[in-house]
DRENDO-1510 file (C-alpha; in Angstrom, 1 decimal, always signed):
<recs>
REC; n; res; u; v; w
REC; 1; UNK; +52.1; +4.5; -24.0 .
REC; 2; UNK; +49.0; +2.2; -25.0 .
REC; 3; UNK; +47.8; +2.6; -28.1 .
REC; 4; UNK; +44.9; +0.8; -28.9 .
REC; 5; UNK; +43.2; +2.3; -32.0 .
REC; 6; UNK; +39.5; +3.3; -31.9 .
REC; 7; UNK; +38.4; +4.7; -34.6 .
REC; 8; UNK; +36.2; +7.1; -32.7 .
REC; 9; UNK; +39.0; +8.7; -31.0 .
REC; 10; UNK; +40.3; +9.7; -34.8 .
REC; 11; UNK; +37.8; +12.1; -34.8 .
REC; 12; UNK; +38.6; +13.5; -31.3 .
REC; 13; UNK; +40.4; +17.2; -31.1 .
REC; 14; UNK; +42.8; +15.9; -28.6 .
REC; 15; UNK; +45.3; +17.7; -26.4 .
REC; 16; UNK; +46.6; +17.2; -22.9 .
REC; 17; UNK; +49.3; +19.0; -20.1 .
REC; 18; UNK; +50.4; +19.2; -16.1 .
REC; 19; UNK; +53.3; +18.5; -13.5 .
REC; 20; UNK; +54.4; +15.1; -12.0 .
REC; 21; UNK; +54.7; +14.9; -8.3 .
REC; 22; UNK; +57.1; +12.0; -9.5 .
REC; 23; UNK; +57.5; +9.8; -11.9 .
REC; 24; UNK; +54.9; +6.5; -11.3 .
REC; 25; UNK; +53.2; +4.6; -13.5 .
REC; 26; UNK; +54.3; +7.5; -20.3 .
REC; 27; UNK; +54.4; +7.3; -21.3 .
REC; 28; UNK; +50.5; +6.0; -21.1 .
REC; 29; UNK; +48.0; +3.1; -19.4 .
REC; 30; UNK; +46.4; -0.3; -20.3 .
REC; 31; UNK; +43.0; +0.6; -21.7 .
REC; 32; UNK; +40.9; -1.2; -24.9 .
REC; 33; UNK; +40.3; +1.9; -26.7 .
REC; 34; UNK; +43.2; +4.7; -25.9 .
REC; 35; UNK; +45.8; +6.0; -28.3 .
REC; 36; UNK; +48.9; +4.1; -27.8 .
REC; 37; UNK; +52.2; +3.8; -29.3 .
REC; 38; UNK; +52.5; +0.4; -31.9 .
REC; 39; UNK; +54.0; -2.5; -30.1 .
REC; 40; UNK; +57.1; -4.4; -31.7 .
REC; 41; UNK; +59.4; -6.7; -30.4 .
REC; 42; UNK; +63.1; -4.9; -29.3 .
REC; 43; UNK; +66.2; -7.0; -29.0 .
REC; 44; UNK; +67.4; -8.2; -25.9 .
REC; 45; UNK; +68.4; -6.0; -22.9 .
REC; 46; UNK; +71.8; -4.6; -22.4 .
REC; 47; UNK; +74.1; -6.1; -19.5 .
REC; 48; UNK; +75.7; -3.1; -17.4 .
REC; 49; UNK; +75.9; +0.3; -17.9 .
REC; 50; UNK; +78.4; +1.8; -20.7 .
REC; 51; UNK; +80.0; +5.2; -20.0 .
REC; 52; UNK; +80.8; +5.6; -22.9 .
REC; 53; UNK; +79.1; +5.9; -26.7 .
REC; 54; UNK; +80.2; +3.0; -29.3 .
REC; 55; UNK; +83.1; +4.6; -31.2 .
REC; 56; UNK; +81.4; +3.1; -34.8 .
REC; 57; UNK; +77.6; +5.2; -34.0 .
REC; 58; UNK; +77.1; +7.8; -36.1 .
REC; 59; UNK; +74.8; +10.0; -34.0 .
REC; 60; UNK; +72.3; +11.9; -35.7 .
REC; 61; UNK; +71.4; +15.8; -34.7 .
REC; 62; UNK; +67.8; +16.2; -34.1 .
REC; 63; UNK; +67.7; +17.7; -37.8 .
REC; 64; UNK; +69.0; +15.0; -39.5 .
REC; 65; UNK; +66.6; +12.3; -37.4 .
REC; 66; UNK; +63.8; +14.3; -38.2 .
REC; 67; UNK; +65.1; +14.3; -41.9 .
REC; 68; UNK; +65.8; +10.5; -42.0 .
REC; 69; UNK; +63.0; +8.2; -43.8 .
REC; 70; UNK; +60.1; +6.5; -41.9 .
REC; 71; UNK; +61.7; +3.1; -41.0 .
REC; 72; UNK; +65.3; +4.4; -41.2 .
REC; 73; UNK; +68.3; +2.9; -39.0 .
REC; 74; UNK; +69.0; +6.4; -36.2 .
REC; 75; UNK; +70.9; +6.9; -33.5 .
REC; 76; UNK; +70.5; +9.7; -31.3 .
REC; 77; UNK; +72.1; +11.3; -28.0 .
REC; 78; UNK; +69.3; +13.6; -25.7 .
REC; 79; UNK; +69.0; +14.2; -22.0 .
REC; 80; UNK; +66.1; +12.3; -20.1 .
REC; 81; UNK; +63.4; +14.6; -19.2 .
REC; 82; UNK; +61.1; +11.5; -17.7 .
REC; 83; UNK; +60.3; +8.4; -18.3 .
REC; 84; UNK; +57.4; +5.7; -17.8 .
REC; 85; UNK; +57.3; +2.7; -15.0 .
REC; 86; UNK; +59.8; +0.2; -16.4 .
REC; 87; UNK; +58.2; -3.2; -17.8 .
REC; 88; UNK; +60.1; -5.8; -16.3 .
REC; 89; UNK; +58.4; -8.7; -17.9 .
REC; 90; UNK; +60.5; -7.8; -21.5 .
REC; 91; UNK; +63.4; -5.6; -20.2 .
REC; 92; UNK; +62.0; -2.2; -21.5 .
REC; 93; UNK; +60.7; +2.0; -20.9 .
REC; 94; UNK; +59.4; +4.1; -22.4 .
REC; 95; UNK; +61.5; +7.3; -22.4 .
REC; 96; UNK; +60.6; +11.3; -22.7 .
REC; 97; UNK; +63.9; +12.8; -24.1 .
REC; 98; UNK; +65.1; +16.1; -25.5 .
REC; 99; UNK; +68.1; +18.3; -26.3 .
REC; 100; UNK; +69.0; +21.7; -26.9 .
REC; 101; UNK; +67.1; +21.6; -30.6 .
REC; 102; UNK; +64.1; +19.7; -29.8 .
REC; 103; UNK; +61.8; +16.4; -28.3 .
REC; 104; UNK; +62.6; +12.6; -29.1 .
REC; 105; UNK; +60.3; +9.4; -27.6 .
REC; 106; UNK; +61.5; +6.6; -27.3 .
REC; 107; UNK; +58.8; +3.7; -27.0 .
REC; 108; UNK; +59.5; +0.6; -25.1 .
REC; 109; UNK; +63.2; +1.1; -25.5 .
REC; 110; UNK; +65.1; -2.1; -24.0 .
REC; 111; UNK; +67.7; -1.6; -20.8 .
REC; 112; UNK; +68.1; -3.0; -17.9 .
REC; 113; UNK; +66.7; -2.4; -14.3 .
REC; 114; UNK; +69.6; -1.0; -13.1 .
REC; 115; UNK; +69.8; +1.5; -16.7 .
REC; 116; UNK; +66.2; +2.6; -15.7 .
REC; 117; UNK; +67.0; +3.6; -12.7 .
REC; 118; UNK; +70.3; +5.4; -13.4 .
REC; 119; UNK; +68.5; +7.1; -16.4 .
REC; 120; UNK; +67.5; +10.0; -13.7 .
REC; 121; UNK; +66.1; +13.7; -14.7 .
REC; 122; UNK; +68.8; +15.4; -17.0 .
REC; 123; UNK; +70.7; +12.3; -17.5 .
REC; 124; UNK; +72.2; +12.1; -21.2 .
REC; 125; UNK; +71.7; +8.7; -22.8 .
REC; 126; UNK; +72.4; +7.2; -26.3 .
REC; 127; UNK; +69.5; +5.4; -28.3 .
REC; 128; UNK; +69.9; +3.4; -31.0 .
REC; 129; UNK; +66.8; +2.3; -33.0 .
REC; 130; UNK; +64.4; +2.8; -35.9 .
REC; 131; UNK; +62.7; +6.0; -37.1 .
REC; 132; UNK; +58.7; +5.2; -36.7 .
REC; 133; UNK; +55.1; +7.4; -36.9 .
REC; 134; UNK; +52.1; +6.3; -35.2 .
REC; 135; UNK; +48.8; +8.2; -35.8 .
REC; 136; UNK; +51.1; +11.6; -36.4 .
REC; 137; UNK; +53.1; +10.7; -33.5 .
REC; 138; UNK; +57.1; +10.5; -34.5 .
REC; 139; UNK; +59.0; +8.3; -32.3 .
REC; 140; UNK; +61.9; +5.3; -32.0 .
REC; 141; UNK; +60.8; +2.1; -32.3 .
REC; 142; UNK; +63.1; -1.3; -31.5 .
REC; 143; UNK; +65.0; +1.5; -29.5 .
REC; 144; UNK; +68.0; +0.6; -27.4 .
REC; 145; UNK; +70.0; +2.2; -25.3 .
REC; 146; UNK; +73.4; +2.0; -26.1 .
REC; 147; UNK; +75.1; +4.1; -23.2 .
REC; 148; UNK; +74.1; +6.4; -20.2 .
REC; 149; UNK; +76.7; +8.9; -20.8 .
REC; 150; UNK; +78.4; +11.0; -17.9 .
REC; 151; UNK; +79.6; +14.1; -19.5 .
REC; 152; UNK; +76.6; +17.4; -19.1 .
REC; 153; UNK; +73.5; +16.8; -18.0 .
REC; 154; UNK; +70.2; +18.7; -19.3 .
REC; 155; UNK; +66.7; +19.6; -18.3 .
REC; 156; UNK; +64.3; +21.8; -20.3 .
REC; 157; UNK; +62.6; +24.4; -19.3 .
REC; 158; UNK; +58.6; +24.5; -20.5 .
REC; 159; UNK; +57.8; +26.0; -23.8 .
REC; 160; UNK; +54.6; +27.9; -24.1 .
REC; 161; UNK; +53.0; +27.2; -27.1 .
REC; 162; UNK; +49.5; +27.9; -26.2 .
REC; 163; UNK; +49.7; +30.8; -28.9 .
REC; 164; UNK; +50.1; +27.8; -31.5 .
REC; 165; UNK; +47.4; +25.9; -30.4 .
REC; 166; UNK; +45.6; +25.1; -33.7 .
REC; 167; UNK; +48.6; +26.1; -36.0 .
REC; 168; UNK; +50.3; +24.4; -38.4 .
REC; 169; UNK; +53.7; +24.8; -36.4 .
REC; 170; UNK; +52.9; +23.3; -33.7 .
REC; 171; UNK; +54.2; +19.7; -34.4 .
REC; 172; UNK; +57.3; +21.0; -35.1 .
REC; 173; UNK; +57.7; +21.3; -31.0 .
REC; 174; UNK; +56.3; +17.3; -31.0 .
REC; 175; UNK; +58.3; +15.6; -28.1 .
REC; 176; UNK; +59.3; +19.0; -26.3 .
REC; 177; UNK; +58.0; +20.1; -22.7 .
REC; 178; UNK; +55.7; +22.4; -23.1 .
REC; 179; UNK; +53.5; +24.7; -21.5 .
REC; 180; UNK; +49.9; +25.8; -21.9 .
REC; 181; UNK; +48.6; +29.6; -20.4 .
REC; 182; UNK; +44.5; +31.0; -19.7 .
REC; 183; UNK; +42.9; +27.4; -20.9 .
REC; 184; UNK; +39.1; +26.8; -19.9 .
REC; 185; UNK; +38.0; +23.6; -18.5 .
REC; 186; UNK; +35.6; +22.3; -20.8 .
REC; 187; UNK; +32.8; +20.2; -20.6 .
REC; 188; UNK; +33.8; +15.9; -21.5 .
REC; 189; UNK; +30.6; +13.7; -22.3 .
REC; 190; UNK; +29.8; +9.8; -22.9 .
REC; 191; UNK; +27.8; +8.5; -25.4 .
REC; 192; UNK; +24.4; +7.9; -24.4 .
REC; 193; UNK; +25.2; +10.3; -21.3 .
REC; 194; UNK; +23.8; +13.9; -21.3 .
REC; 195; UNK; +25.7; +14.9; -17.9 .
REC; 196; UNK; +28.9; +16.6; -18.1 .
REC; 197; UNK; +32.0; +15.9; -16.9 .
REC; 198; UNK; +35.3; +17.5; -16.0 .
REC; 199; UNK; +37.0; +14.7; -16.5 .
REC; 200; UNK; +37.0; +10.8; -18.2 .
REC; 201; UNK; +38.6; +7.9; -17.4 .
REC; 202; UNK; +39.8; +6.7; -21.0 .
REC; 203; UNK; +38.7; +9.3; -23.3 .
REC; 204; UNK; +35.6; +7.7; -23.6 .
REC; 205; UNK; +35.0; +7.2; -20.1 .
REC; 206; UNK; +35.0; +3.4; -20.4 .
REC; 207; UNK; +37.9; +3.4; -17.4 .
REC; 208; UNK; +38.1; +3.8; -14.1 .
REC; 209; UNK; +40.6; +4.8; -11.4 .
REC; 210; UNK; +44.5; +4.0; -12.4 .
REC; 211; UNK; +43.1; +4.3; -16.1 .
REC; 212; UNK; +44.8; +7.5; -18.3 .
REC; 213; UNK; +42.7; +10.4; -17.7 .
REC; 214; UNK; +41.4; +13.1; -20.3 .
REC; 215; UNK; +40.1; +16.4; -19.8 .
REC; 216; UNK; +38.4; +18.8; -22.4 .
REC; 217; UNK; +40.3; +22.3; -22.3 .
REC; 218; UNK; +38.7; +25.9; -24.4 .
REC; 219; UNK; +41.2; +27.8; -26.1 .
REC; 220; UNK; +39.9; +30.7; -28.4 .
REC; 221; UNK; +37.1; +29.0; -29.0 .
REC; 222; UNK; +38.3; +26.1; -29.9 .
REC; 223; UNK; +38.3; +22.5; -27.6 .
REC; 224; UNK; +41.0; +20.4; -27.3 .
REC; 225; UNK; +41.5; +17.2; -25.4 .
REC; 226; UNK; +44.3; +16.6; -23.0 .
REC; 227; UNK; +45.3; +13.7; -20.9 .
REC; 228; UNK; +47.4; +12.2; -17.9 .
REC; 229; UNK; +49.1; +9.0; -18.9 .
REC; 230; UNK; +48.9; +7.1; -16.2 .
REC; 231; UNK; +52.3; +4.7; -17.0 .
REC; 232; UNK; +53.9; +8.6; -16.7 .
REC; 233; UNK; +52.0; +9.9; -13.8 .
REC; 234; UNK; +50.0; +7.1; -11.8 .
REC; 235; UNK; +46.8; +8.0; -9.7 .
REC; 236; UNK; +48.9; +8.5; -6.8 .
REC; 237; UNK; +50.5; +11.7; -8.5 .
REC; 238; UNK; +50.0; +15.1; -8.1 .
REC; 239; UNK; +48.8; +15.8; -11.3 .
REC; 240; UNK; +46.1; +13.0; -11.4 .
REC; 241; UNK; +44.8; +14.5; -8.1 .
REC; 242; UNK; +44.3; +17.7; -9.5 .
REC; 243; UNK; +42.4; +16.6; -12.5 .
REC; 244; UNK; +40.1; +14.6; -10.8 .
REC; 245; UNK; +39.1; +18.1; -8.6 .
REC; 246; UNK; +38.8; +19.7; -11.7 .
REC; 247; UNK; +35.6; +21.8; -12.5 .
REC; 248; UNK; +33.6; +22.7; -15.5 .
REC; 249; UNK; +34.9; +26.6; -16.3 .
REC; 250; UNK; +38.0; +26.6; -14.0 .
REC; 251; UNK; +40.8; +28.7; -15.8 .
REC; 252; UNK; +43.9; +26.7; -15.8 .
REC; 253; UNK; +47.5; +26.5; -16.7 .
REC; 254; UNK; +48.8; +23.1; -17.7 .
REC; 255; UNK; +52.5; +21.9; -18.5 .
REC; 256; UNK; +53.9; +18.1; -19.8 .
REC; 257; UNK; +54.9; +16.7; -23.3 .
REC; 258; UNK; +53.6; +17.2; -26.4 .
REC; 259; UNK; +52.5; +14.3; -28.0 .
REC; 260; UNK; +50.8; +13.7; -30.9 .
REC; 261; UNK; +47.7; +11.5; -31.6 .
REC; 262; UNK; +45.8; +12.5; -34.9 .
REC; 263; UNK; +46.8; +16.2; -33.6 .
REC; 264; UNK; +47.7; +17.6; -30.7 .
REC; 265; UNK; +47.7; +15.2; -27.7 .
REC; 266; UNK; +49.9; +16.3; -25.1 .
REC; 267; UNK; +50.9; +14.1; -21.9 .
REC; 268; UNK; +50.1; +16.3; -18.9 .
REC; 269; UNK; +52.3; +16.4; -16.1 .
REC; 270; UNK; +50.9; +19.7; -14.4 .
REC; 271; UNK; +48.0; +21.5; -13.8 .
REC; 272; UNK; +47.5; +24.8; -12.1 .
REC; 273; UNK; +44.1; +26.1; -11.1 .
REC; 274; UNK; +44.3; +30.0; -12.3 .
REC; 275; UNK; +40.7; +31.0; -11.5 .
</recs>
């Protein structure tokens, strides 16, 4: 995920959803004025692929990591759920991963070529790494992976929360794949620019194609910004196809990863024209 900080994009209601046709490219894109996750250095990148956990970790529940301090030492088990292109250049991924009790991302978590590629839909991994927020956004930080563990595998099924769009509860599904039912298409505009738009490239439409894309969505009267990450799903992906044919009004159901930017900011993996 990039996260450049723009201090106009603060004041953005964002929000984002829809359904890889594969995993490309989230995590998120290169672009100057995006939300992206903070960039730190990891340690070096593990040789081979472990079976099994180190016997010293104390691995966390997702209770007590979301318990533990900002900055805190945590070590957590969780099943992959999908993952963004791997950056070869310093050995790391970024990682969408969940269990039975809720959403963890991993950002630029170091592992080797051959990790990423075993680290397939469902597959059950062990992170170690430090406890970090960005902009709302809980994640690990200097994450990496300890093992790629052989024992269940696990894929989650979408949650709706379009009911909790708005609410107060709603972060407390931060990380999880989600699902979002009867959204509007609504209206995106540039600066200067009095046309609308179904769609931006960058959130401020300063991009072009390959860039993340964002999309305006009408819930209940109220307008939320969602986007494709384009390290998650590239501009050869389903999803990305389908947002660029959006229109202005089109009913729409939309499923991905909630992620949090200053509020609600999901990832979009899927989108469904409804009506």
């Amino acid at each position: 995920m990039k996260k450049l900080i723009s201090a106009a994009l603060a004041l953005t209601l964002a929000a984002t959803v829809t359904a890889c046709a594969g995993t490309t490219s989230s995590g998120e894109p290169e672009e100057s004025a995006a939300p992206e996750s903070s960039t730190t250095e990891s340690s070096e990148a593990a040789e081979g692929t472990p079976e099994e956990a180190p016997a010293e970790a104390a691995v966390m529940s997702h209770e007590e990591y979301m318990a533990a301090a900002v900055d805190d030492a945590v070590v957590i088990q969780a099943y992959v759920q999908a993952k963004q292109g791997y950056k070869a250049e310093q050995g790391t991924a970024t990682v969408y991963l969940q269990d039975q009790d809720g959403g963890y991302f991993a950002y630029d978590m170091k592992c080797t070529q051959e990790e990423y590629d075993q680290m397939t839909e469902g597959a059950k991994i062990q992170v170690s790494g430090f406890k970090a927020e960005w902009s709302g956004e809980v994640e690990i930080m200097d994450g990496q992976l300890d093992a790629i563990l052989a024992d269940d595998t696990f894929v989650a099924e979408p949650l709706d929360v379009t009911e909790l769009l708005g609410a107060d509860e709603l972060v407390n599904h931060q990380n999880e794949k989600v699902a979002f039912t009867g959204l509007t298409v609504a209206a995106s505009t540039i600066e200067g620019d009095e046309t609308e738009y179904a769609f931006l490239y960058n959130w401020d439409g300063s991009g072009t194609e390959g860039d993340d894309i964002y999309f305006n969505v009408e819930y209940n009267g109220e307008v939320y910004q969602f986007l494709v990450e384009s390290d998650l799903c590239g501009s050869d992906s389903e999803v990305y196809g389908a947002v660029k044919a959006l229109e202005v009004g089109q009913a729409i159901d939309c499923e991905g990863f909630l992620y949090w930017y200053e509020g609600v900011n999901p990832h979009i993996t899927s989108v469904t024209v409804t009506g």
